[in-house]
Structures are given as C-alpha cells and as structure tokens.
N, C-alpha and C positions, 0 to 999 in steps of 0.2 A: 524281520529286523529292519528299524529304519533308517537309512542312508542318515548323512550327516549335514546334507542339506536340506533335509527334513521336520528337522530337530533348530527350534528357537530354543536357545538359553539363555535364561536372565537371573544366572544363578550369582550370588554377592562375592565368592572368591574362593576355590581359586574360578578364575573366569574366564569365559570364552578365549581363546588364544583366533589369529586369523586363521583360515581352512591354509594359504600355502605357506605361511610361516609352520604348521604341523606337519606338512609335509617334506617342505623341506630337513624339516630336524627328522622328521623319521628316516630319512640318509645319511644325515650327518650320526645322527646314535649307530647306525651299522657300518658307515664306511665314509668317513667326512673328508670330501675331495682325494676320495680315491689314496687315500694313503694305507687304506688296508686295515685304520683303526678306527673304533667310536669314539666320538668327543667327552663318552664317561671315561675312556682309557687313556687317553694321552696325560703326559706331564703335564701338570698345572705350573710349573717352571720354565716348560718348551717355547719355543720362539712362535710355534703356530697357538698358542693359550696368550703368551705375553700380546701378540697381535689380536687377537680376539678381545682382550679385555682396552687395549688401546682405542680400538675401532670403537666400540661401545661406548666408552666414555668421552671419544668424540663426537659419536653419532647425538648424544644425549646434550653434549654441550652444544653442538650447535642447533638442537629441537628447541632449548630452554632460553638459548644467548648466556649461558654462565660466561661471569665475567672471572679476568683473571686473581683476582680475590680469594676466589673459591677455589675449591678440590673435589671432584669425586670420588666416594670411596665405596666399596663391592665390601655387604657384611652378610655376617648370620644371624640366625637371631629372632628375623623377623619385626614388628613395627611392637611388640610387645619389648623385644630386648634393647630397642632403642627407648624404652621408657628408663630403661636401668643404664642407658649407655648417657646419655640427657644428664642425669643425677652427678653423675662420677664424674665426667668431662667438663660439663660447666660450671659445677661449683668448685672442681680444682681449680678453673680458671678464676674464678670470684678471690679464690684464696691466695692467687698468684698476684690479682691486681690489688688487693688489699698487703701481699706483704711487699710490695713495690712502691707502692702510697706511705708503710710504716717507716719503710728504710732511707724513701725520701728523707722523709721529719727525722728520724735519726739516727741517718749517718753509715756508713759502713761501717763492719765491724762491731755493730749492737745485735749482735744477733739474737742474744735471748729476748731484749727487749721487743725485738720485731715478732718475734713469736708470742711472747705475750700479748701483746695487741692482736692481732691477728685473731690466736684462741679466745681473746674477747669479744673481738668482733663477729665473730664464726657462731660463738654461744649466745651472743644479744642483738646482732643483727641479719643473721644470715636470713634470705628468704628466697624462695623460688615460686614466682605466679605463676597461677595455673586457671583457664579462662576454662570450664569446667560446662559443656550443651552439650554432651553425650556420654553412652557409654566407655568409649573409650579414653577421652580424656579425664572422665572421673578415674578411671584404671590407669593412668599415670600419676595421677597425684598422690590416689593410695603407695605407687610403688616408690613413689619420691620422698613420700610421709617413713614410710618403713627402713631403705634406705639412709635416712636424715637421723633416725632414730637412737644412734648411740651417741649423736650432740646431746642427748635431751638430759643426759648425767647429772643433776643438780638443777638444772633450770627444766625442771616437769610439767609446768604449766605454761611452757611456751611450741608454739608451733613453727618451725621450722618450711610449710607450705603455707601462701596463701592465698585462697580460692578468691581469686578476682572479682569473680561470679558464678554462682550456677543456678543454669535455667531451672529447675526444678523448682526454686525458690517463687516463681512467678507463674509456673503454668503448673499450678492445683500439682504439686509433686511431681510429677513427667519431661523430661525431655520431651522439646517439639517446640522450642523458642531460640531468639537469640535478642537476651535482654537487652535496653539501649546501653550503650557505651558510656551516656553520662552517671547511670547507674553503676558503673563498675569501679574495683575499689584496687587499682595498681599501686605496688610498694613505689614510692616515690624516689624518683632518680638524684635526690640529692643526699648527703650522707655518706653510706656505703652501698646503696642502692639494691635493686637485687638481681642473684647469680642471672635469672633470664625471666623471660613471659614466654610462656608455654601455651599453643591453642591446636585443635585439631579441624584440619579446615574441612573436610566434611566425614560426617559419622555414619558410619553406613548401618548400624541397628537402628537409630534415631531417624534416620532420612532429613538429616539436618546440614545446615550449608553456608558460609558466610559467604556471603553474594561477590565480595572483595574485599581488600588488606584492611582489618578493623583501624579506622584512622585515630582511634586511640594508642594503639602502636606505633604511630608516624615519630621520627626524629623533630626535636626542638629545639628551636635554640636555648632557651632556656634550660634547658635536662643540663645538670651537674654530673652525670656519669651516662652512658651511652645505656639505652634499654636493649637488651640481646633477645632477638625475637627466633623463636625456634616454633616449627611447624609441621604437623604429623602429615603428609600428605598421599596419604597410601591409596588413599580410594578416590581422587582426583589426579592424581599425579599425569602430565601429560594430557589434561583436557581442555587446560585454558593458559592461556599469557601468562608469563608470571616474571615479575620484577624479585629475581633471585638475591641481587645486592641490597634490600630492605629483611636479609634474614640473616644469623647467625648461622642459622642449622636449617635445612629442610630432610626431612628423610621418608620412603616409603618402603614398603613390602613390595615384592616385585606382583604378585600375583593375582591384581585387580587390572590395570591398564597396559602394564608392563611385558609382563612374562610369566614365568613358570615359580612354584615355589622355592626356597632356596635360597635367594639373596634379598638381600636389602642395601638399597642406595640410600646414601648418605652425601650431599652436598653442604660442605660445612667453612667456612670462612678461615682464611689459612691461619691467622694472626690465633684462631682459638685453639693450635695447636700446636703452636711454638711459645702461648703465652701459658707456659704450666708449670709448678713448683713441683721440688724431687719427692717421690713420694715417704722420703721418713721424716721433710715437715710436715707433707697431710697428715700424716699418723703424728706427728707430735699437735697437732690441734684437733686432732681429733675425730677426722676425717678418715674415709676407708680413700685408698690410690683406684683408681680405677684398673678391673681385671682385664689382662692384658687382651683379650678376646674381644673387650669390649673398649681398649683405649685408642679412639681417632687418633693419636700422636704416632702410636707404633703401626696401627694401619694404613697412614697412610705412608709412613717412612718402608715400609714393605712394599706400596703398592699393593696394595689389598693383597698381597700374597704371606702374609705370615704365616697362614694354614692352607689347608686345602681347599681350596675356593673351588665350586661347581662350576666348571667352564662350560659345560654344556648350557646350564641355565644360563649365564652373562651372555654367551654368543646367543639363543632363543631373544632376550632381551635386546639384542643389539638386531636382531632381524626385527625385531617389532618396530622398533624405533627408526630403521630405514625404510620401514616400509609406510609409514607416517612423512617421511621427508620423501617420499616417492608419490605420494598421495598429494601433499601440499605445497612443495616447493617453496618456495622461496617464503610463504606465508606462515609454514612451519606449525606449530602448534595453535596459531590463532587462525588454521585453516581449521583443524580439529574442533576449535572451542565452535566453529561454526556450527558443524553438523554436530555434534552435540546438544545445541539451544535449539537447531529444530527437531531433532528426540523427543528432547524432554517438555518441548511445547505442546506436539504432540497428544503427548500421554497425560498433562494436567490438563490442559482443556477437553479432553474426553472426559478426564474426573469428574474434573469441576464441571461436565454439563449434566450428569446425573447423581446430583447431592442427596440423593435423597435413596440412591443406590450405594455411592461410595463416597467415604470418608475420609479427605489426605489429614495424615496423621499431624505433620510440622505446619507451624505457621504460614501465613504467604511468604513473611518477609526470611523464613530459612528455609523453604525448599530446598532440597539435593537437587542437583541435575543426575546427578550419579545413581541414588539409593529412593526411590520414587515410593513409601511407607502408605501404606491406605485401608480402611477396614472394610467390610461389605456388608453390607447393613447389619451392624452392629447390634440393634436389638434381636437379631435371629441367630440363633447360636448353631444353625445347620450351613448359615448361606457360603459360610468362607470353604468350607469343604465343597460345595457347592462347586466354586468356582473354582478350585482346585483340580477336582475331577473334570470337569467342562474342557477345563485349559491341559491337564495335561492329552485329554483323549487328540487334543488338537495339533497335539506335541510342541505345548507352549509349556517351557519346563523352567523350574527353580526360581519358583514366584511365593516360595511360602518363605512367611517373615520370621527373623529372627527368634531362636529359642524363647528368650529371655521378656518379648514383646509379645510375638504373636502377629497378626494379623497377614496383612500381604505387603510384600517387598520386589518391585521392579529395579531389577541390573541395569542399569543403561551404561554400562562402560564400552570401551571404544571398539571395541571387537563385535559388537551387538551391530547387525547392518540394518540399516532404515528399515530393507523389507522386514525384517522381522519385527520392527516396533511397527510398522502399518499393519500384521496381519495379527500382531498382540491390540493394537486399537481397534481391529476389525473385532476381534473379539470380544472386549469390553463391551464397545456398542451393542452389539449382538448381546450380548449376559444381562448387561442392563434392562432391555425393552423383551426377555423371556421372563424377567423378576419381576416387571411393572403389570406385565401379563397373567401371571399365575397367581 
C-alpha cells in the first residue's frame, strides 16, 4: 500500500487537500482541542462553531483584501446551486430597482401602477448575460433560461437569457477559445438594463481561462445603469489577486482550492441584499421569490446559520486559508498566484515542446493555469491509455479528462507541490521521447 507522500494527485475535484491541514482535522473529527467532542458533533449555534466561522471569514477577507461593501456568506449547494441562487437573487434585485425607478415617476401611493410597469418591464425587458467558454457556464444559462421560464406566458418568442457569446460559435463547435470582446454582444446599460453579466473565470472540463477581468465589463462613465458583474470562481478561487469591488457576486465550491466538500462561499455586495422587493410583488410580476435555502438576504441576516452549516468543513477551510497566509505573508494570494505561473509554465512548455506528441486542447490566449486539457497523439486511439497506465504505475494519479471530453486533464490547484509537477514533467519528457522511439 502506498504511503501518501508517494501518491501525486492531479485529480479536478474534490482535490488534494495539504498533508497537515488532513491531519490536523483527523483530531479535530475525534477530539477538537481536547473538549472530548468532534467538530461533526458540536452545536453549529456554539460559541466554539460561532468562532470558527468568524476566523474563516476573516482569514479569507484578509487573503482576498474584501472591502467593507462586501459580505461573506458559508452556503450549500455547491457552484451548480449558485447557478439557481444568481437567478432568484439578482433579478429580484432588477425588480426592486425597476419598481424604485416606477415609483420615482409616479409618486407614492400608485401602487398598481408601479406594478404594472414593472410586470412590463419584467415581460419586454428583462435580461440576464451570460459570457458562455465552457461547460459550466453553458449549464448556468440553461438553468437561468428554465428558471426565467414562467415570464415567457404570452411573450413565447422572447428570451429572457442572453448569450453574450459562445465560444463554440468560433472554434468549429468546441469550447477551447475566448472570443474577442469586440465580438461580444452585452444587453446595453441604458434603458432598464440588465439583471447582471454572468462569466465563469475558469472551466475546469474545457481548460479555459480568462487571463484577467474582461475589460468589457469595466465601469463607464457613460453606463446609464450600473452593469452587475457576477463570477463563478470555484476552480481558481484563491490563485490569483483579485479586485473583489469590480464584482456584484463572486462565489466558489469549496472543494478545488479551498477545502472539503460541503460549502460554498459566496462574497456578494451588501447593497444587493438590502436592495429587494417583498416577495408577493415578485409573484404579482411574475417572478418566483427566491427559496429561502437559496436567499443571500436571509443568509446572510443569519449568519450563514439558518440551517446546519458543516462546521467541520468551514473550520478545514479556514486552515487552508491560514496556511496560505502562513506561506505568504504579507503578499497574501499574490504570493500564490506566483507559484502557480511557475506550475503551469512548467507543464505547457513541456507540451508545447513535443507537438507532435501532445495536443493543448484551449487556445494560447485561454489556457487554464488551473485545468491543463491536452490529447496524446490524437490520431492513435491506444496512446492515451498508454499514458494512463505509464502515469498511473508511477503513481501520477487523476490525469484522466473529463467524462463529457475525454482526453487528459492536469489539476494544478494549490495543494499540488512543485515536486509533484517536476516528477509529472519528468514524466511527460520521458513518455514523449519512448513514443518518438517506438
């Protein structure tokens, strides 16, 4: 059986967790500081859970510089339930700043007529963009489109999503681009504008990546309504710098950079959860209220405690992320985003030095650093197993790509230690020049 420092894993999620962040929780789940309980037992209402989830959300504020704008919030769900949490949340806000805008024009006291407007506006202008370079953010807009679907009552030929762009449209059907920005087609901020712009900043089936904040998203002066930028960031989260107050929402899954499965963070802008109408106007326009599991208003007036929240995962979580500010001080996550670009430098220029071996799936200009996609020589339909068996006999483990794709998929998330991407490049080199051989 082999030890655990034996063992490289570059498996997409859940993912490598560090060796004393595992150990340390294997105490904490039998007996955490000695109080004779495990952190799956104690009250999620307890003074040592209420601190737990305190520390964590401090630890992360000061990884990220969240400004005081913002809020953290501890969900379930995962990064798929924030597709459906996105829907509910910001178009109730849309619905709130439009019947604020009606009631300006006329007056208090109009209340039908504010609702009338409204439920016209809702039915001929609502929109939700959605910047569409993988699978995942294709899978939000589906669930935005469905979702959105009992506005369509009478107006049937109108779309309620719309797709910005999707790369598929420009690379022969496939994810593996990221079109230019002058190419893309954002609902226009003057009008009623729309609920938000929705993008997933990297895809981990696609091994797609935007390099940094699409500056078509940038504030203008010119914008007649504010564009609310909301961003999936589950499988980058905590790799690189990030200008938090350029976003309405960010939210990830814990279980690629973070932690353990279980929660999902949610950093959302306080104003979008005080700015919301009561839910029997959404339902009189025709809108679902948001369910209460999934409504930022009530979680975060709880304190991520409305239900039972996994304190074991948050605290798991909260070691991960001290032990990044233990690592980088004062540099914080842009200590991280370092060793990360020599990772993933690494491992494409081994690619890209035997092309004729292997194949990166995504353009130069969307590489992942995160999700590294690549085929092996593609006209042999033995070789990827090939290297499958090679790598794992080497116990270079969870390299095989995504169901839905195929081919090979390198992890480089943050828990992956250099040495294992030097003796995963040791091995490529080697793989390469026994195929060029045989």
């Amino acid at each position: 059986m082999p030890s655990r420092d034996e063992i490289s894993y570059f498996g997409a999620g859940p993912a490598p967790l560090p060796t004393p962040v595992l150990e340390r929780g294997a105490r904490a789940f039998v007996n955490y500081e000695d109080t004779g309980l495990s952190l799956a037992e104690i009250s999620h209402r307890s003074p040592t859970a209420n601190k737990i989830l305190a520390d964590t959300k401090d630890a992360l504020t000061s990884l990220l510089d969240i400004p005081e704008s913002h809020v953290v919030l501890f969900m379930h769900g995962g990064g798929s339930g924030e597709f459906s949490a996105v829907v509910f949340n910001m178009v109730a806000h849309w619905v709130e700043q439009r019947r604020l805008a009606a009631t300006k024009e006329f007056g208090e006291g109009k209340e039908e007529e504010v609702l009338q407007r409204v439920r016209k506006e809702a039915r001929e202008n609502l929109k939700c963009d959605y910047i569409v370079t993988g699978s995942w953010s294709l899978k939000a807009s589906q669930e935005a489109a469905n979702l959105l679907q009992p506005l369509k009552e009478g107006v049937r030929s109108r779309s309620f999503v719309n797709i910005v762009t999707d790369a598929r449209d420009s690379n022969g059907g496939k994810f593996g681009t990221l079109p230019p920005e002058e190419t893309w087609k954002l609902t226009p901020t003057k009008g009623c504008g729309s609920a938000f712009a929705y993008y997933v900043d990297n895809e981990t089936v696609d091994g797609v990546e935007f390099p940094n904040f699409p500056s078509s998203l940038s504030v203008r002066a010119s914008d007649e309504n504010e564009r609310l930028i909301v961003a999936d960031m589950s499988s980058n989260f905590l790799t690189r710098k990030v200008d938090v107050s350029r976003y309405a929402v960010i939210f990830g899954g814990a279980q690629k950079n973070i932690g353990i499965t279980d929660i999902t963070i949610v950093i959302v802008r306080k104003d979008i959860l005080t700015e919301v109408p009561r839910p029997d106007f959404l339902h009189a326009v025709g809108i679902w209220s948001p369910p209460v599991i999934l409504n930022w208003s009530v979680i975060a007036k709880n304190n991520s405690l409305f239900n039972t929240m996994p304190i074991f995962s948050i605290w798991i979580a909260g070691e991960v992320m001290r032990g990044l500010m233990a690592v980088h001080d004062d540099a914080k996550v842009a200590g991280q985003e370092i060793v990360t670009n020599e990772k993933t430098s690494l491992l494409y220029e081994l690619l890209d030095k035997h092309p004729d071996i292997y194949q990166v799936v995504p353009h130069k200009n969307a590489r992942s650093r995160m999700n590294i996609c690549f085929r092996v020589k593609i006209d042999d339909a033995g070789a990827e197993k090939r290297f499958l068996d090679a790598a794992e006999k080497r116990m270079l483990l969870g390299l095989k790509g995504h169901r839905s794709v195929g081919g090979i998929r390198i992890s480089n998330y943050n828990a992956v230690p250099m040495a294992n991407v030097e003796k995963l490049a040791k091995f490529l080199e080697e793989f390469a020049m026994e195929e060029k051989s045989s």
